[in-house]
C-alpha positions in Angstrom: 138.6 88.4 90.0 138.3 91.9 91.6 136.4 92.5 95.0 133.8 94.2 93.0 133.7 91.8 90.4 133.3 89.4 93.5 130.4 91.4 95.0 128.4 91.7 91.6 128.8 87.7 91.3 127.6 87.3 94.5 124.3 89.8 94.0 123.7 87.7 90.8 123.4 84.3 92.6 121.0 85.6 95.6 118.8 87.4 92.7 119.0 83.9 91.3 118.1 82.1 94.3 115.5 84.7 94.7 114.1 83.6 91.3 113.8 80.5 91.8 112.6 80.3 94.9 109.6 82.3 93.8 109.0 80.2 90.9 108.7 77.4 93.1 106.3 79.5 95.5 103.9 80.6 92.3 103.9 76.9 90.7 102.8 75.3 93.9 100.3 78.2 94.6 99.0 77.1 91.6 99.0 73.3 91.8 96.6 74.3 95.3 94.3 76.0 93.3 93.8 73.5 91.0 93.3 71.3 93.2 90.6 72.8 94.9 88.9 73.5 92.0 89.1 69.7 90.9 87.8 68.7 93.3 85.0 70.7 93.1 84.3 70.1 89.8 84.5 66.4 90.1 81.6 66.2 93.3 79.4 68.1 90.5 80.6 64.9 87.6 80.3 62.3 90.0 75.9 64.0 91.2 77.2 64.8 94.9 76.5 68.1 94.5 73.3 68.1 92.1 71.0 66.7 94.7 71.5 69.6 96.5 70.9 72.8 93.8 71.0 75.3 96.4 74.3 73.9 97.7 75.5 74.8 94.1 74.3 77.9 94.1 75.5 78.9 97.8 79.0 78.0 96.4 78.9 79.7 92.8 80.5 82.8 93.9 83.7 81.2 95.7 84.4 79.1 93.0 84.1 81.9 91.3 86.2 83.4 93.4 89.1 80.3 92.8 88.8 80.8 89.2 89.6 84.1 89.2 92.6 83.9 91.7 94.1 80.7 89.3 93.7 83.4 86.6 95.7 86.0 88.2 98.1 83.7 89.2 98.3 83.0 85.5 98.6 86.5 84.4 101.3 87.4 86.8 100.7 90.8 87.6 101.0 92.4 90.8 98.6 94.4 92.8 99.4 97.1 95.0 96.5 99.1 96.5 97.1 102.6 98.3 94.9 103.6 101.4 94.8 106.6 103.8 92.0 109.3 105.3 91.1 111.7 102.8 93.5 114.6 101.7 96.6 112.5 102.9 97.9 112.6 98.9 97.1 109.3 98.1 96.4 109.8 93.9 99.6 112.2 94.3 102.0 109.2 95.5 100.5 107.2 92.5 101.0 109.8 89.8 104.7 110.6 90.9 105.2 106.8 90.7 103.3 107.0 86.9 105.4 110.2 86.2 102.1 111.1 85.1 99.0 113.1 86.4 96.7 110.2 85.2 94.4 110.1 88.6 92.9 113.0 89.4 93.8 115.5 92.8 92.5 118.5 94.0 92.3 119.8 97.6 88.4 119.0 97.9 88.2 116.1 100.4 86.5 113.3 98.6 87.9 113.6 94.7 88.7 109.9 94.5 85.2 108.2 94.6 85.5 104.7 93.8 88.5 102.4 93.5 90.1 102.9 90.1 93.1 100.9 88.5 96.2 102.4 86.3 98.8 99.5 85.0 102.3 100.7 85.9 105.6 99.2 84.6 108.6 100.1 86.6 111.0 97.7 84.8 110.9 95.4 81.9 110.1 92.0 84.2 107.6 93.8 86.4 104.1 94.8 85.2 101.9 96.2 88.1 98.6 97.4 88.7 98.1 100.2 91.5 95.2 100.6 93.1 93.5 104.1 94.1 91.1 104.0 96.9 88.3 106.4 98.4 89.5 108.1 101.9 88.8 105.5 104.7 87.3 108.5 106.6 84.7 110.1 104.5 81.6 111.8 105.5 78.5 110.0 104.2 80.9 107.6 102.3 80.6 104.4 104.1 80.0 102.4 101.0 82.5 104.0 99.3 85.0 103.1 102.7 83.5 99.0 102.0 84.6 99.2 98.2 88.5 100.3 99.4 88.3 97.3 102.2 87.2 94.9 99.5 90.0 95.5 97.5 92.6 95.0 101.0 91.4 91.1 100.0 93.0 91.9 96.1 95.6 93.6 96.9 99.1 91.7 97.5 101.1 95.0 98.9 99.5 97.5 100.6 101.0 101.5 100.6 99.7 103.5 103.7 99.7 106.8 103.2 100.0 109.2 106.2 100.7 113.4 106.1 100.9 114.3 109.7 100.6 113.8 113.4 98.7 110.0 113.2 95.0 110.0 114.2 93.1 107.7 116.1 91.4 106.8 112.9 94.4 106.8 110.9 95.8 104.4 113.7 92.8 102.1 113.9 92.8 101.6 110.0 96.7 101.4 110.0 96.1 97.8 112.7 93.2 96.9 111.1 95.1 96.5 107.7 98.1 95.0 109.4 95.6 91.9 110.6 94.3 91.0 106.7 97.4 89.7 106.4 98.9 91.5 103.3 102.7 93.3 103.5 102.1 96.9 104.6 104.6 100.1 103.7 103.8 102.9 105.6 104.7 106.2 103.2 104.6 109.8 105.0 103.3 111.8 101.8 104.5 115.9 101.9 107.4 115.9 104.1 108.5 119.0 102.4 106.1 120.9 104.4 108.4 119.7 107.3 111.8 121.8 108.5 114.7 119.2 108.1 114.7 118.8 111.7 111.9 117.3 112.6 112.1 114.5 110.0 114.2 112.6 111.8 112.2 112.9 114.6 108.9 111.8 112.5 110.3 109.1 111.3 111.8 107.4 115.0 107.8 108.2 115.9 106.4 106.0 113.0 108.9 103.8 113.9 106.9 103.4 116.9 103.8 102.5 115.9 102.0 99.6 117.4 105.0 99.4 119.9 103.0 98.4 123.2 99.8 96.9 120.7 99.3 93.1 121.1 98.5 93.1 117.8 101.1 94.8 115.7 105.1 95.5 116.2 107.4 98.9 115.1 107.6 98.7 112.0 111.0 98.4 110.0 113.0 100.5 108.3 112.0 99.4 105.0 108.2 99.9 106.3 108.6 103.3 106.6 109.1 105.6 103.1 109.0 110.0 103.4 108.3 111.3 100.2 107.0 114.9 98.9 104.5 113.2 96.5 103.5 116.8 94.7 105.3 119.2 96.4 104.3 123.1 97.4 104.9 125.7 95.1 108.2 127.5 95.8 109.0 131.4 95.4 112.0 131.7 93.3 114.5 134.8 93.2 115.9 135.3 89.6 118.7 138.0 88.8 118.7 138.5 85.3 121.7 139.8 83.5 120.3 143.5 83.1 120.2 143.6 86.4 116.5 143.1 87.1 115.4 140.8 90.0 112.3 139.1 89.6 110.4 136.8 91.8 108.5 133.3 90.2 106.7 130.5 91.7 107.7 127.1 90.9 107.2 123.5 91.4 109.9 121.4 92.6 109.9 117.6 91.0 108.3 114.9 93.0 110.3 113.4 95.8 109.5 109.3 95.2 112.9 107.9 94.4 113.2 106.0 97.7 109.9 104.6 97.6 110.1 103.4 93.7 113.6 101.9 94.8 112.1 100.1 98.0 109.3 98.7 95.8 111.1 97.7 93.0 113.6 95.8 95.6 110.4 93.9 97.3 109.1 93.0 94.1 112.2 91.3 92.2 113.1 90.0 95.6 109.7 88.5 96.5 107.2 90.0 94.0 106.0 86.5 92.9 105.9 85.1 96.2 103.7 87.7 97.0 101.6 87.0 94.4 101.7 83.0 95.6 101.0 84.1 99.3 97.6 86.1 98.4 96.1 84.0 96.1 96.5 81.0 99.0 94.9 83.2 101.3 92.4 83.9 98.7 91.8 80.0 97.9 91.9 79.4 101.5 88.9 81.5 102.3 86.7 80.9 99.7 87.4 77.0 100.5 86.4 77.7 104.4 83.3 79.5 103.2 82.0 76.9 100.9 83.0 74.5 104.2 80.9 76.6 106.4 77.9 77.6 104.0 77.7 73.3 103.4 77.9 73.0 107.1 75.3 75.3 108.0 72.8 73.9 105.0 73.3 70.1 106.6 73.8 70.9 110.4 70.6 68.9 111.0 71.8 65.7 108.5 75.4 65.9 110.5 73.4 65.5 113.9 71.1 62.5 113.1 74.1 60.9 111.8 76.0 61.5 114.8 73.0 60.7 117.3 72.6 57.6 114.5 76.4 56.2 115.3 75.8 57.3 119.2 73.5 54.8 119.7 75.1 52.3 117.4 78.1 52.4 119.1 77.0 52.6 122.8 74.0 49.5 121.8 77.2 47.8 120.4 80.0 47.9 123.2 77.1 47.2 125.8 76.3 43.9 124.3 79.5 42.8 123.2 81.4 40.6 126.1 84.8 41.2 125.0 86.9 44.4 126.4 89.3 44.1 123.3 86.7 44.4 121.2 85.0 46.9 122.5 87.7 49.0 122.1 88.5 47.9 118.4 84.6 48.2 117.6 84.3 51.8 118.8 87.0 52.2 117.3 85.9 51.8 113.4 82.7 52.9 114.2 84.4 56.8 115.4 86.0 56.2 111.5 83.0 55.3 110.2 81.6 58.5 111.5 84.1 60.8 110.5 84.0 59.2 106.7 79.9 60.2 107.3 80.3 63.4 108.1 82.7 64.1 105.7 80.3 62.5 102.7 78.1 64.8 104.0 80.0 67.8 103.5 81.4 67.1 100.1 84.5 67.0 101.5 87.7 64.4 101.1 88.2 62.3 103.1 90.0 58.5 103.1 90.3 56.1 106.0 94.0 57.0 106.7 93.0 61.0 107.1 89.9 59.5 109.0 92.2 58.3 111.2 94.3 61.3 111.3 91.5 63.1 112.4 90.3 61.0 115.1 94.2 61.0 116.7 94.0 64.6 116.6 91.2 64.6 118.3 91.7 62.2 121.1 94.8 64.0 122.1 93.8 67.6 121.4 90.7 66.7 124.3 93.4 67.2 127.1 93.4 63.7 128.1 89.3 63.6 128.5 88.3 61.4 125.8 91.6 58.9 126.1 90.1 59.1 130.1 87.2 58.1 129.3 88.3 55.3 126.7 90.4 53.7 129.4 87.3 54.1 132.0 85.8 52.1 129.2 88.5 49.4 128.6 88.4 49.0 132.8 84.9 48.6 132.5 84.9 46.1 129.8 87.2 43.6 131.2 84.7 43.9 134.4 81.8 43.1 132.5 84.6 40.4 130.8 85.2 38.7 133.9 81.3 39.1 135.1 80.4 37.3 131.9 82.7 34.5 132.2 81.8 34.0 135.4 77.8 34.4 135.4 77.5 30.5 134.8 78.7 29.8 138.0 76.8 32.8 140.1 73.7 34.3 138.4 74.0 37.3 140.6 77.1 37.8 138.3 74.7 39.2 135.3 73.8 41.7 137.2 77.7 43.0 137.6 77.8 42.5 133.7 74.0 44.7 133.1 75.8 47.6 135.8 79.2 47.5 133.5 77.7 47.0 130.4 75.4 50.3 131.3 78.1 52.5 132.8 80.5 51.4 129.5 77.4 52.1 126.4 77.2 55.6 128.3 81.0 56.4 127.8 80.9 54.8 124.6 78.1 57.2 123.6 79.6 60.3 124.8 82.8 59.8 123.4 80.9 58.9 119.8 79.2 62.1 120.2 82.4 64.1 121.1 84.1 62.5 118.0 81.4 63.6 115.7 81.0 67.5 117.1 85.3 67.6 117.0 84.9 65.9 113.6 82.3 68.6 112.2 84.8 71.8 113.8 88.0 70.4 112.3 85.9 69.0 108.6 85.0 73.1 108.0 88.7 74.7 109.6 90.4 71.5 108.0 89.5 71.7 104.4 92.3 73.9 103.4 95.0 71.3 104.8 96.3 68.3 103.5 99.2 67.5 101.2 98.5 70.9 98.6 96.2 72.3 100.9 96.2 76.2 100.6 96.3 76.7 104.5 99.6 73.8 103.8 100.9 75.8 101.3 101.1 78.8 102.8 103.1 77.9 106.1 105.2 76.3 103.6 105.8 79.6 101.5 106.5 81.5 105.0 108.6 78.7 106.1 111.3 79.4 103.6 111.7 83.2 103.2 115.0 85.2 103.9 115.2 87.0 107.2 115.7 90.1 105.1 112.3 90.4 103.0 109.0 91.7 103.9 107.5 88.5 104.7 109.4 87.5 107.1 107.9 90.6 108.7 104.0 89.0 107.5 105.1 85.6 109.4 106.2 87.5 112.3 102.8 89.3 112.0 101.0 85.8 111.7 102.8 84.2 114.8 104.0 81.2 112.8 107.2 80.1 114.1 109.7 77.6 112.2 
């Protein structure tokens, strides 16, 4: 076998890897979704949810919301949204990816007014649907600037489009759609109105963006695309052959190739993953929302039974004689209240991940609560020993009343701890477990090649494997 021969066998097995990999990323993508939705649908079978109508009601739209992401999943189709300040050629990059005029231009600031939607097939395996955008900057067109953030949460690539020196606003925008999370390409639309000279010099300065910024990091070489999306008008010399000299304007031919190649590369690299990793984020939202909107509706059931197992477990240890079981008692009754709360809620829960819970708890209180449950256990075999002892010295009760006291009031507080730690991690929580979508998405991130773009989004995120 030739070294060529060689090379192309070895191009066809990463693609294959690539493939598969993806594959795997988009089925388990799926699997979270429905699960979520299940679940959800079987607390409305079993009547949980319809004693509470408004509870159903508050939680329509992101189940909703689920639906529609398991859909897109299903439909496979990839969404890539473009954004920029007005005039910055936005529609332009899009028709010279079309090869089409299909969105309209003009040098009005303004001409794109709402988001609109053009499907675009660059290959036979990849269907796509780009995403025009009104100009994050526009004068009176602050609804307009809400419509093109709401579709930042749709989008699964994002295209950036820049035309000169960088603004403040044009910077501001640039972090603020580096933090939702999504795989950003910055493209510097009419570079032909640039000498040759200063494009290198453009490009090492994008290259610098966010260099310093807590929040962001230069971006790479594949993050940054020049193109003439709709190039100037050029005066043209022709000699004809009697001699005559004329001069005519033309237009040279978009210059796009690099960006169509880069995309193209992203999405049969990672294109499904992509797909995997926004729909989880999706999912993962609307499943914290419908955790916080049931929180917020039941905030005052969740405190009576907290204050309710409080009391039962501090009345409890203080009568009980025996340190060992004080500890064991307080024990199931900090389960007891974390299965409570999470009945409450709506949400999953089963006496192993109970216990999970309250582990996480105890040793994510830096050392205060497991303080306070050994202050407890020292106490109890005080009042022990005072108990044992009070038949042969009556003044012995009162040692076993002052213990008994001091260890109910650590009982109490740590019950009430438990519960308020319980209620924090039952709204963040929800999304974890075994196909959780916040799971599901470290686990994505936790397998992708150091040479795609999201690596760079896990950089971005701070997760480190």
């Amino acid at each position: 076998m030739s070294i060529l021969e060689r090379v192309k066998a070895k191009s066809v097995d990463i693609m294959s890897v690539y493939r598969n990999l993806q594959e795997t990323h988009l089925n388990r993508a799926r699997a979270s979704l429905r699960q979520a939705l299940s679940w959800y649908g079987y607390l409305r079978k079993s009547g949980q949810l319809s004693s509470n109508p408004e509870l159903v009601g508050l939680m329509k739209p992101e189940l909703e919301a689920l639906n529609a992401t398991l859909n897109k999943l299903d439909s496979n189709v990839i969404r890539i949204a473009v954004f920029g300040l007005v005039s910055r050629g936005k529609s332009a990059v899009l028709n010279a990816l079309l090869g089409d005029k299909i969105l309209q231009t003009g040098p009005l600031n303004g001409v794109t007014q709402w988001p609109r939607s053009v499907r675009w097939q660059p290959s036979d395996k990849v269907l796509v649907e780009l995403i025009d955008t009104p100009g994050l900057d526009e004068i009176e067109g602050e609804s307009r600037a809400d419509m093109a953030r709401e579709v930042v949460h749709q989008a699964d690539l994002i295209l950036f489009v820049v035309s000169g020196d960088i603004t403040r606003t044009e910077y501001q925008a640039l972090l603020q759609l580096r933090r939702s999370q999504k795989p950003l390409i910055l493209v510097f639309n009419k570079i032909d109105l640039y000498p040759d000279t200063d494009q290198g010099a453009i490009y090492q300065n994008l290259q610098q963006l966010g260099a310093g910024h807590p929040e962001a990091k230069p971006l790479l070489p594949d993050e940054i695309v020049m193109v003439a999306a709709e190039p100037a008008a050029m005066e043209v010399r022709v000699e004809w052959p009697d001699g005559r000299v004329t001069y005519e304007w033309e237009t040279p031919p978009p210059q796009v190739d690099e960006l169509k190649e880069i995309i193209l590369n992203i999405l049969n690299r990672e294109g499904r993953s992509l797909l995997a990793l926004n729909a989880l984020i999706q999912a993962r939202d609307a499943e914290a929302a419908i955790a916080q909107k049931t929180i917020d509706l039941r905030e005052k059931e969740a405190e009576e039974i907290i204050w309710q197992f409080t009391k039962y477990k501090a009345l409890a240890v203080m009568l009980n004689p025996i340190a060992f079981l004080d500890i064991l008692g307080g024990t199931v009754a900090d389960l007891a209240l974390i299965r409570a709360l999470a009945r409450l809620y709506g949400l999953p829960m089963t006496s192993y991940e109970a216990g999970k819970i309250l582990k996480t708890i105890l040793f994510s209180s830096g050392g205060l609560l497991l303080g306070e449950l050994g202050s407890s256990f020292i106490l109890g075999l005080g009042k022990t020993t005072a108990a044992i002892a009070s038949g042969d010295n009556p003044s012995n009760i009162t040692a076993f009343a002052g213990s008994a006291i001091a260890q109910a009031g650590i009982a109490g507080y740590g019950a009430y701890s438990v519960g308020k730690a319980a209620q924090v991690y039952l709204e963040k929580g929800c999304t974890w477990g075994q196909l959780g979508a916040s799971s599901v998405i470290q686990e994505i991130l936790s397998q992708v090649d150091h040479n795609t773009i999201l690596y760079r989004l896990r950089q971005e995120l701070g997760i480190k494997y």
